[in-house]
N, C-alpha and C positions, 0 to 999 in steps of 0.2 A: 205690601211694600209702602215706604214713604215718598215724599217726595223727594228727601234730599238730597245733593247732588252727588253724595257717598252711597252708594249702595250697596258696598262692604260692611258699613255698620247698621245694616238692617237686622234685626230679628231672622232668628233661623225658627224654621217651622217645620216639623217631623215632616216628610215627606211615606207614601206608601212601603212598604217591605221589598227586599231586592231581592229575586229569587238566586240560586247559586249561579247557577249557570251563567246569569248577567251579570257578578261583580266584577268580574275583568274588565268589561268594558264601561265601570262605572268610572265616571271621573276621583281625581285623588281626594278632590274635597269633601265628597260623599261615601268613599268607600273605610266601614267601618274595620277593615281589617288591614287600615294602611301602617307602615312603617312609623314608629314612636321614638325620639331620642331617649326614653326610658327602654323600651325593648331593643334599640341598640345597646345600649350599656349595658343589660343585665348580658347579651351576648357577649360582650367583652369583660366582662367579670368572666363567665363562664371558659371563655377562650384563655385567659391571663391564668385562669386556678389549672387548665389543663398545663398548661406552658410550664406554669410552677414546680408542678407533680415531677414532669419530666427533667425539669433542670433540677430537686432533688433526690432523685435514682440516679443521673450522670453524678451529680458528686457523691453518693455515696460507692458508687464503683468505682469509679478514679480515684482512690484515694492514696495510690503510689508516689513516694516523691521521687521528683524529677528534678534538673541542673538546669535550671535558666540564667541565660545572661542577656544582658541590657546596658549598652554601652558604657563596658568593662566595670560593669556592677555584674556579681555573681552569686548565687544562693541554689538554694536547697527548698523546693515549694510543692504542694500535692499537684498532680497534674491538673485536674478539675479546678484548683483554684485559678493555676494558672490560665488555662484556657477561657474560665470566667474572665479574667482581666481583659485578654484580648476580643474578647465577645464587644465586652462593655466599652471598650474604647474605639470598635467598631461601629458599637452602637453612635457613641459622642460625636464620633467624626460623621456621619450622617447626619444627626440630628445637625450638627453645625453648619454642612455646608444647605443644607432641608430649609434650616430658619434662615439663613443670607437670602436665597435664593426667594426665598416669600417675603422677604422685608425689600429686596430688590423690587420685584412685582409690585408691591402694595406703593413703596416709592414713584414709580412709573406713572399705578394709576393715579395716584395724587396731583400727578405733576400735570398728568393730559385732563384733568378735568376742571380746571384752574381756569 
């Protein structure tokens, strides 16, 4: 160890091998089998490609057209597409009021640390 008065930018030095049974109670810093934002992502690839698969089986089944109307707008649409539509504008309206509600937060803490 150095002297200085950082001791987060010391030199790491291999420490001895952790038997299994002890990695649970290793701390997160030490334990080599911890959580990666690379091994998150590759799991959200892998979740996204299943989700995909499934949302193209639903459109190729639903492929009936259906009579939608939307404030006295009227047509002729596959069913699947249409349901898509509504998915995705359920999606939007989440995501919209998700982002206000953390730009509110983020506002707050700005304000009280001021």
């Amino acid at each position: 160890m150095t002297d200085s008065p950082d001791a987060s930018s010391a030199p790491l030095t291999p420490g001895p091998p952790i038997p299994d049974e002890d990695l649970a109670q290793v701390p997160v810093d030490r334990n080599p089998l911890r959580a990666t934002r690379t091994g998150n992502t590759w799991i959200g690839i892998v979740v996204f490609g299943l989700v995909l698969v499934l949302l193209v089986i639903f459109l190729l089944q639903n492929t009936q057209s259906v009579k939608v109307s939307y404030l006295g707008m009227s047509g002729h649409l596959s069913l699947a597409v249409a349901m898509l539509i509504a998915a995705v504008a359920g999606v939007l309206l989440t995501a919209t009021t998700g982002s206000l509600r953390i730009w509110q937060l983020r506002r707050r803490v700005r304000r009280s640390t001021r």
